[in-house]
PDB file as gemmi writes it, atoms N, CA and C in Angstrom:
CRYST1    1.000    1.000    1.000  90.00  90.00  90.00 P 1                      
ATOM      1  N   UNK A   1       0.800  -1.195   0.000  1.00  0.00           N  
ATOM      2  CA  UNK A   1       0.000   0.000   0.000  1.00  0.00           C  
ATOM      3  C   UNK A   1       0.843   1.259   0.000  1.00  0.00           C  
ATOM      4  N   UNK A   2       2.110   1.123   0.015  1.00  0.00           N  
ATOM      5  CA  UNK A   2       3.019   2.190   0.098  1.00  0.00           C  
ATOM      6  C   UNK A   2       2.619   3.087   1.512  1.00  0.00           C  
ATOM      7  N   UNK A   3       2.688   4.585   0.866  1.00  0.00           N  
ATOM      8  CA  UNK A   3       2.155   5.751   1.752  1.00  0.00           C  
ATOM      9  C   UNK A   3       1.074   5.923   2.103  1.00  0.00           C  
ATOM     10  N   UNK A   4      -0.008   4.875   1.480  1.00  0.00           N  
ATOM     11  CA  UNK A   4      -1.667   5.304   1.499  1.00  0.00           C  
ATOM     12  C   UNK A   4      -2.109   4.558   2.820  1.00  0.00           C  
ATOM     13  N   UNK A   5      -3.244   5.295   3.660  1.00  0.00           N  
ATOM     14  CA  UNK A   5      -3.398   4.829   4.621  1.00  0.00           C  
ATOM     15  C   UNK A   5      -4.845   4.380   4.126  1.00  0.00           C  
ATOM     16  N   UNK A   6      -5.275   3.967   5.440  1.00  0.00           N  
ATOM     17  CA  UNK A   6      -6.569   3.157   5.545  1.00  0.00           C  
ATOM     18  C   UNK A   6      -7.628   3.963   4.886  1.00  0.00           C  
ATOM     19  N   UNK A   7      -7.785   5.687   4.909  1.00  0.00           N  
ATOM     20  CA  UNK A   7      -8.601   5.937   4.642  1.00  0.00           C  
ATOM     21  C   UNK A   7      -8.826   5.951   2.858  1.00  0.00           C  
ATOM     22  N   UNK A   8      -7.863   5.673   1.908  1.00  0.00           N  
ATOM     23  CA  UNK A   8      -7.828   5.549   0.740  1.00  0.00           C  
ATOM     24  C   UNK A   8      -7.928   3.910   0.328  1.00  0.00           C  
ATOM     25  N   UNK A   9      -8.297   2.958   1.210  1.00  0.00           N  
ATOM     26  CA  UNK A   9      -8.790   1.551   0.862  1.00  0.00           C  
ATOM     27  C   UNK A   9     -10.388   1.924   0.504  1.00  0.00           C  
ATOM     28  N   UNK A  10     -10.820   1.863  -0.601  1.00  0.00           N  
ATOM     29  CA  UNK A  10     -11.694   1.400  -0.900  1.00  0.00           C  
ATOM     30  C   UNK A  10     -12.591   0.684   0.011  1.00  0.00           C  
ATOM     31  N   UNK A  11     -12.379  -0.609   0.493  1.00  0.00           N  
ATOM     32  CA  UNK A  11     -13.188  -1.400   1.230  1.00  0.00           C  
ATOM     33  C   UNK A  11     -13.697  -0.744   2.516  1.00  0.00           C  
ATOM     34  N   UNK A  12     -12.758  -0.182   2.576  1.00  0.00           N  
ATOM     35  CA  UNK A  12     -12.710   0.631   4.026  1.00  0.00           C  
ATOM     36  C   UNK A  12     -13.960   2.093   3.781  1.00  0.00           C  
ATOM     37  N   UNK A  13     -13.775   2.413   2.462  1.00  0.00           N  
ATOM     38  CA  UNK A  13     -14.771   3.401   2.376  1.00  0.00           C  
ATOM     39  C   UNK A  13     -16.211   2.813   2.308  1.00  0.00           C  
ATOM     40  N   UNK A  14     -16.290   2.190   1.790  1.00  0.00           N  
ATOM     41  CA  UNK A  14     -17.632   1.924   1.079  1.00  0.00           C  
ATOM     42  C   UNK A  14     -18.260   1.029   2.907  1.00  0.00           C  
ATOM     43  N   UNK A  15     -17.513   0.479   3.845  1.00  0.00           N  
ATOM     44  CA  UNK A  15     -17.946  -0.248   4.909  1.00  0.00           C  
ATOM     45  C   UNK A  15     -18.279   0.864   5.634  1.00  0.00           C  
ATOM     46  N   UNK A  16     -17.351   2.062   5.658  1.00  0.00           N  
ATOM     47  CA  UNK A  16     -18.004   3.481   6.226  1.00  0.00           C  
ATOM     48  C   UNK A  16     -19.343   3.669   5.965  1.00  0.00           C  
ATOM     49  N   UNK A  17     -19.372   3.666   4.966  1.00  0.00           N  
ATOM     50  CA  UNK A  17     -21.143   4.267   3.918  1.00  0.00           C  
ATOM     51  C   UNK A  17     -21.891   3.125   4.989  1.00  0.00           C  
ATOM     52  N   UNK A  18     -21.492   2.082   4.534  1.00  0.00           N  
ATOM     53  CA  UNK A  18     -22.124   1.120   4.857  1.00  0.00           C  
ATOM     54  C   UNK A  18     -22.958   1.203   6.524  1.00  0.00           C  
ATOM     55  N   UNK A  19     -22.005   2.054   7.316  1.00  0.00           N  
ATOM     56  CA  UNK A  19     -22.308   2.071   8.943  1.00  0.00           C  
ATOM     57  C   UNK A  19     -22.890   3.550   8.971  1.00  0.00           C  
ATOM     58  N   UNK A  20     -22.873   4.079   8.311  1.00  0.00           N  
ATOM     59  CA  UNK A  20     -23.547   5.668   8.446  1.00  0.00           C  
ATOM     60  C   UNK A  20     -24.874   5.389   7.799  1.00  0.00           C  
ATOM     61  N   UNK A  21     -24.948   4.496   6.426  1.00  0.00           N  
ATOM     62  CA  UNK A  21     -26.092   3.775   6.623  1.00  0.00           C  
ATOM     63  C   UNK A  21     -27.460   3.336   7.300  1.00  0.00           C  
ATOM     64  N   UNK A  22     -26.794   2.456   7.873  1.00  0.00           N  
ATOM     65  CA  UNK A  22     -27.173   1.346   9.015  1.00  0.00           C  
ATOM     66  C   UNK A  22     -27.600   2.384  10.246  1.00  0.00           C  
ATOM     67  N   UNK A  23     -26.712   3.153  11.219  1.00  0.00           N  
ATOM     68  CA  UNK A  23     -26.983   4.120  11.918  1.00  0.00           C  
ATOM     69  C   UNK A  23     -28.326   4.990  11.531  1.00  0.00           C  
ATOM     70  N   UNK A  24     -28.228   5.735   9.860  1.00  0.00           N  
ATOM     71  CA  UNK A  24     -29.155   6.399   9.347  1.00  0.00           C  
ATOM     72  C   UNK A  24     -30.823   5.418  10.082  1.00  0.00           C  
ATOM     73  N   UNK A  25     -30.863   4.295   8.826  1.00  0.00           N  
ATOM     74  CA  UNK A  25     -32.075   3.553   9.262  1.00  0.00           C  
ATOM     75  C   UNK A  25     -32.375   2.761  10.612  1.00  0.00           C  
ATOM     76  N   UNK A  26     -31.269   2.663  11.338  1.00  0.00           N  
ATOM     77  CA  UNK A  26     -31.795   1.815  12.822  1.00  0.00           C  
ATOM     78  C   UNK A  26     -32.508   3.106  13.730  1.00  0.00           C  
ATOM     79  N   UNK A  27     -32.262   4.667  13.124  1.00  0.00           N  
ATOM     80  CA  UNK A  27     -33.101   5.744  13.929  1.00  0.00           C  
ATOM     81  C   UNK A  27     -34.272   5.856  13.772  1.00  0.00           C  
ATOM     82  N   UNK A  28     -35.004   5.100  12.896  1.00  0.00           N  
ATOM     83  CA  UNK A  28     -36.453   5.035  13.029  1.00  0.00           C  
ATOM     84  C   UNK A  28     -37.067   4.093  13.061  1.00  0.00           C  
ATOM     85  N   UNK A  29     -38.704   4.028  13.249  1.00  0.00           N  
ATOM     86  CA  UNK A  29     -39.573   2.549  13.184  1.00  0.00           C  
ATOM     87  C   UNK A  29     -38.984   1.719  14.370  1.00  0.00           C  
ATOM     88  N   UNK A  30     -39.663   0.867  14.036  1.00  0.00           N  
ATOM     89  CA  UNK A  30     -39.618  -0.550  14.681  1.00  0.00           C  
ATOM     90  C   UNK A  30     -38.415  -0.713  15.413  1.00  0.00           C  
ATOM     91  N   UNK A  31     -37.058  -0.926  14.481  1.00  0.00           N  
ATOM     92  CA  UNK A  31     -35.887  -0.887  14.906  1.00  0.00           C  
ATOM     93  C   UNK A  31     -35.434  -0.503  16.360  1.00  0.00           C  
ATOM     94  N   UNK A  32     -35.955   1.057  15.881  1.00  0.00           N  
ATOM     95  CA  UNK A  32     -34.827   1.779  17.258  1.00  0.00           C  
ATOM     96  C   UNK A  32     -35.612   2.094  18.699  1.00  0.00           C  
ATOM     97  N   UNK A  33     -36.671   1.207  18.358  1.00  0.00           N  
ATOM     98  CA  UNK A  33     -37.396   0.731  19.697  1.00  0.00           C  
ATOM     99  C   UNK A  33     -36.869  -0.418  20.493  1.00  0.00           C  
ATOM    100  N   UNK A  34     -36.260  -1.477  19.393  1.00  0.00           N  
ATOM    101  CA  UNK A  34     -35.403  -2.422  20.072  1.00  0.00           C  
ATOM    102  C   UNK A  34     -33.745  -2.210  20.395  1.00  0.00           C  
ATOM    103  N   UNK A  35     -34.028  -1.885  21.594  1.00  0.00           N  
ATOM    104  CA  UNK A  35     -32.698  -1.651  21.843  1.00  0.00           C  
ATOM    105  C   UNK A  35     -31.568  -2.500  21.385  1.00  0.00           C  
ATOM    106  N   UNK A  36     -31.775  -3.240  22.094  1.00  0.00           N  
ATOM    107  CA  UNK A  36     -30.605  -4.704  22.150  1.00  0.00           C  
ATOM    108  C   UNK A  36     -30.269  -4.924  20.702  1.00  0.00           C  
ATOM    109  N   UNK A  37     -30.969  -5.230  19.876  1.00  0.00           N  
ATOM    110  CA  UNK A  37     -31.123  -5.238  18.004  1.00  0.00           C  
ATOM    111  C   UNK A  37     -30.374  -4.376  17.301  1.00  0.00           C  
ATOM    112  N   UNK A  38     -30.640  -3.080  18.187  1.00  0.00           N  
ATOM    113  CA  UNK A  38     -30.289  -1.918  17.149  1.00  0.00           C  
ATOM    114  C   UNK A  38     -29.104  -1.682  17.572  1.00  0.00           C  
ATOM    115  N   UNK A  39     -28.289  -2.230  18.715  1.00  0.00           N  
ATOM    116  CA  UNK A  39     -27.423  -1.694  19.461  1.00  0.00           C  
ATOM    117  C   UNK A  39     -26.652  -2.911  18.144  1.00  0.00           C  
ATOM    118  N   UNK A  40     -26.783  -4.329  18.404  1.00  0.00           N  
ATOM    119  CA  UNK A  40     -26.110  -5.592  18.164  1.00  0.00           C  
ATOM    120  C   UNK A  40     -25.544  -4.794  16.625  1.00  0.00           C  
ATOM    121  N   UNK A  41     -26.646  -4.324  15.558  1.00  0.00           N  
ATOM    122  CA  UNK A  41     -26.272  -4.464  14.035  1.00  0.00           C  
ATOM    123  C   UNK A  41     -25.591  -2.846  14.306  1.00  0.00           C  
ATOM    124  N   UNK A  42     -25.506  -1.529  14.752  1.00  0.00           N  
ATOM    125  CA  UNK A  42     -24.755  -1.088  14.895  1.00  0.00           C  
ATOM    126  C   UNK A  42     -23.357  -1.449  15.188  1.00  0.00           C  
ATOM    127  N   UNK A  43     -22.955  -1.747  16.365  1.00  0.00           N  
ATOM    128  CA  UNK A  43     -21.864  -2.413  16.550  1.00  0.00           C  
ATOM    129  C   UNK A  43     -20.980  -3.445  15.633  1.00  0.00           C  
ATOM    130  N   UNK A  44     -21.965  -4.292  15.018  1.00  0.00           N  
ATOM    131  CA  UNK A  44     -21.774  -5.190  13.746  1.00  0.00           C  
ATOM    132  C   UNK A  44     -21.106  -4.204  12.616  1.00  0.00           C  
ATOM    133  N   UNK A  45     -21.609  -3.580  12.253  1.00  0.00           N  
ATOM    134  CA  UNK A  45     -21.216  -2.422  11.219  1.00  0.00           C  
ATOM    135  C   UNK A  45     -20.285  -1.564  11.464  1.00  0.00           C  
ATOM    136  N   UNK A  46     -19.875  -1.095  12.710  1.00  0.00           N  
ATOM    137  CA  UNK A  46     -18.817  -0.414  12.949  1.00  0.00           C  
ATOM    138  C   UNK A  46     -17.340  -1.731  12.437  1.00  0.00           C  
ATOM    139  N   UNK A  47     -17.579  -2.682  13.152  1.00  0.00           N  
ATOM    140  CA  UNK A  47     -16.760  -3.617  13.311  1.00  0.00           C  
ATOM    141  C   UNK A  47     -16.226  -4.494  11.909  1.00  0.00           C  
ATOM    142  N   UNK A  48     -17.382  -4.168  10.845  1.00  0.00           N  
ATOM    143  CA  UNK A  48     -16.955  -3.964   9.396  1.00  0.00           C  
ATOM    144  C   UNK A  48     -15.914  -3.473   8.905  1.00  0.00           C  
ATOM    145  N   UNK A  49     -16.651  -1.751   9.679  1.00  0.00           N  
ATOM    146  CA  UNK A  49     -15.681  -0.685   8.990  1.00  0.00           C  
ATOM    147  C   UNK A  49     -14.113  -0.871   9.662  1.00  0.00           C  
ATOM    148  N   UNK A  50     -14.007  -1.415  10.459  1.00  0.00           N  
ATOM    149  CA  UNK A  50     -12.693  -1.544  11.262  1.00  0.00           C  
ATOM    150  C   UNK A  50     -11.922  -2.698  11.042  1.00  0.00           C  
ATOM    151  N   UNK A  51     -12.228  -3.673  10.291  1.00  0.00           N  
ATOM    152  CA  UNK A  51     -11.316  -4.969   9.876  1.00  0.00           C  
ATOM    153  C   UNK A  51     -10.334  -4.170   8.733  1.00  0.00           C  
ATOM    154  N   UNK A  52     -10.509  -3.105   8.034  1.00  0.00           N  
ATOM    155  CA  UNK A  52      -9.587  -3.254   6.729  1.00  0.00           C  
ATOM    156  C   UNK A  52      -8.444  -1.764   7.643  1.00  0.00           C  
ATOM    157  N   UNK A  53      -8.810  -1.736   8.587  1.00  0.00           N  
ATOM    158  CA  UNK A  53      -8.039  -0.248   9.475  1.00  0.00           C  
ATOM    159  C   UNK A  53      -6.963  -1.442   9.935  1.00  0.00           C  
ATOM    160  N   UNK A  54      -7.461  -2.190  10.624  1.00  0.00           N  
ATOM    161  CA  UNK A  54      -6.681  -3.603  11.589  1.00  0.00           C  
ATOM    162  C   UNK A  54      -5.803  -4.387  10.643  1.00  0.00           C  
ATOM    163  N   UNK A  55      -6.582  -4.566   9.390  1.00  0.00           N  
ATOM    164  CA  UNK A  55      -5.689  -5.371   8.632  1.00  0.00           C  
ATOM    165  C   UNK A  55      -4.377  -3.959   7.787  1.00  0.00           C  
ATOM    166  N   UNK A  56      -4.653  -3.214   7.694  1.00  0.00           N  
ATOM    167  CA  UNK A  56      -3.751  -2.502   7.189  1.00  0.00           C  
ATOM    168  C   UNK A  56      -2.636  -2.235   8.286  1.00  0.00           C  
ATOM    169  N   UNK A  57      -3.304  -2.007   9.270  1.00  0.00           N  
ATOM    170  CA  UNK A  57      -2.045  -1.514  10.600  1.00  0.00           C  
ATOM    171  C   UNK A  57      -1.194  -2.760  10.914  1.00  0.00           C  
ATOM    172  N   UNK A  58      -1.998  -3.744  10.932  1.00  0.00           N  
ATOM    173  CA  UNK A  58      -0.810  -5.289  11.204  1.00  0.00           C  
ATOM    174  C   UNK A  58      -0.042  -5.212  10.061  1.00  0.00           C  
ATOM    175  N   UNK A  59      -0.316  -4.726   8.492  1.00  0.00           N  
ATOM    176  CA  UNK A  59       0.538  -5.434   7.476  1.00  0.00           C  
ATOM    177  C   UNK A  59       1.409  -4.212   7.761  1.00  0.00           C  
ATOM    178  N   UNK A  60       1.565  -2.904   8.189  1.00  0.00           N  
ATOM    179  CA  UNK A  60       2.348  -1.781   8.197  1.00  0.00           C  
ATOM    180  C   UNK A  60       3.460  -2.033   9.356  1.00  0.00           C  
ATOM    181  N   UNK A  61       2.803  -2.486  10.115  1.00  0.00           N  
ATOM    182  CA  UNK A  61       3.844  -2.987  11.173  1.00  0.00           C  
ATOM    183  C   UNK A  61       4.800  -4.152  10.884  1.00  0.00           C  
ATOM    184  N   UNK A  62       4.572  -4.988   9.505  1.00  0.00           N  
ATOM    185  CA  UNK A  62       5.264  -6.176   9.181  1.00  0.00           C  
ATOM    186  C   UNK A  62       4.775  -7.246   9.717  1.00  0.00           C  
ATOM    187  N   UNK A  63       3.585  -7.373  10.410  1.00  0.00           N  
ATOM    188  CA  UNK A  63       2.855  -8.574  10.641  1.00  0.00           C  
ATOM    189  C   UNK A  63       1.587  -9.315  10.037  1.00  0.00           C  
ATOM    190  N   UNK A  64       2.020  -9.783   8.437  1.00  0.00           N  
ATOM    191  CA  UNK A  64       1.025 -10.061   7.753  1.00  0.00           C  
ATOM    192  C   UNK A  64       0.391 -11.445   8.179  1.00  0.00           C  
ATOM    193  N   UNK A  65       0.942 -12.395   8.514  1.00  0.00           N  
ATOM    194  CA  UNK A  65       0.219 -13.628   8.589  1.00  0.00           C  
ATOM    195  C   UNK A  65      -0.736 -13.626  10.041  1.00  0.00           C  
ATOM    196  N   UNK A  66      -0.769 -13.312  10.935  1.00  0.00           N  
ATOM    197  CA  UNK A  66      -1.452 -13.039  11.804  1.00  0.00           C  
ATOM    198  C   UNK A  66      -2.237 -12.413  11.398  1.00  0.00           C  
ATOM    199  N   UNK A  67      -2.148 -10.736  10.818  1.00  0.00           N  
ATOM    200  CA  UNK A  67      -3.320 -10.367  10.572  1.00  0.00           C  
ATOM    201  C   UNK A  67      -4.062 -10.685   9.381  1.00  0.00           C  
ATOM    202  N   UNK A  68      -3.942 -11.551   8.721  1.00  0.00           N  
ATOM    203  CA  UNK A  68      -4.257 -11.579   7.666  1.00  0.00           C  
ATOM    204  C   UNK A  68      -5.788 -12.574   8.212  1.00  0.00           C  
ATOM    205  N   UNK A  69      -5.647 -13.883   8.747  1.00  0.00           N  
ATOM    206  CA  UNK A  69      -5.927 -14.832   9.524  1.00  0.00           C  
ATOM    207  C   UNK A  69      -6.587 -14.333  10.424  1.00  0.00           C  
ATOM    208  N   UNK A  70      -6.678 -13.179  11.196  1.00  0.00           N  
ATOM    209  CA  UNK A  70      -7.354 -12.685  12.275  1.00  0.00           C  
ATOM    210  C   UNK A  70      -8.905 -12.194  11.557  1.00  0.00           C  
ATOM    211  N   UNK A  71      -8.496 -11.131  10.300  1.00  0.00           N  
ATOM    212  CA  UNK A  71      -9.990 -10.705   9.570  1.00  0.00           C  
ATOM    213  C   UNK A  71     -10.357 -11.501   8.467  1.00  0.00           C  
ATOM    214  N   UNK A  72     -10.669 -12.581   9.072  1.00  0.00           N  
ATOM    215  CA  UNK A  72     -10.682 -13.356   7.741  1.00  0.00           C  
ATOM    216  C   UNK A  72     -12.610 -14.639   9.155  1.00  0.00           C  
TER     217      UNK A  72                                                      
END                                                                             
């Protein structure tokens, strides 16, 4: 990846969208009456957006096989 950090991965963007999303629609209806639900697929979605941050920081540090294996 050279100089480019996490925020120029692709995957990493579009899993963003993906949790601003998710956040957007768990604020209304049905959903965001259930707590526990809305809390679980929030959290789920953050934790998306954060595998390609984790996998980039292990391979920057020189620890690819661990992390590779960890987000997988």
């Amino acid at each position: 990846m050279g100089k480019k950090g996490f925020r120029d991965l692709i995957v990493w963007q579009k899993a963003k969208d993906l949790a601003v999303t998710i956040y957007r629609v768990s604020e209304e209806g049905a959903l965001s009456r259930d707590y526990g639900l809305c809390d679980q697929i929030r959290r789920s979605a953050v934790s998306v957006a954060s595998n390609p941050f984790l996998l980039h920081r292990e391979r920057s540090a020189g620890r690819t096989e661990d992390a590779t294996s960890d987000c997988l």
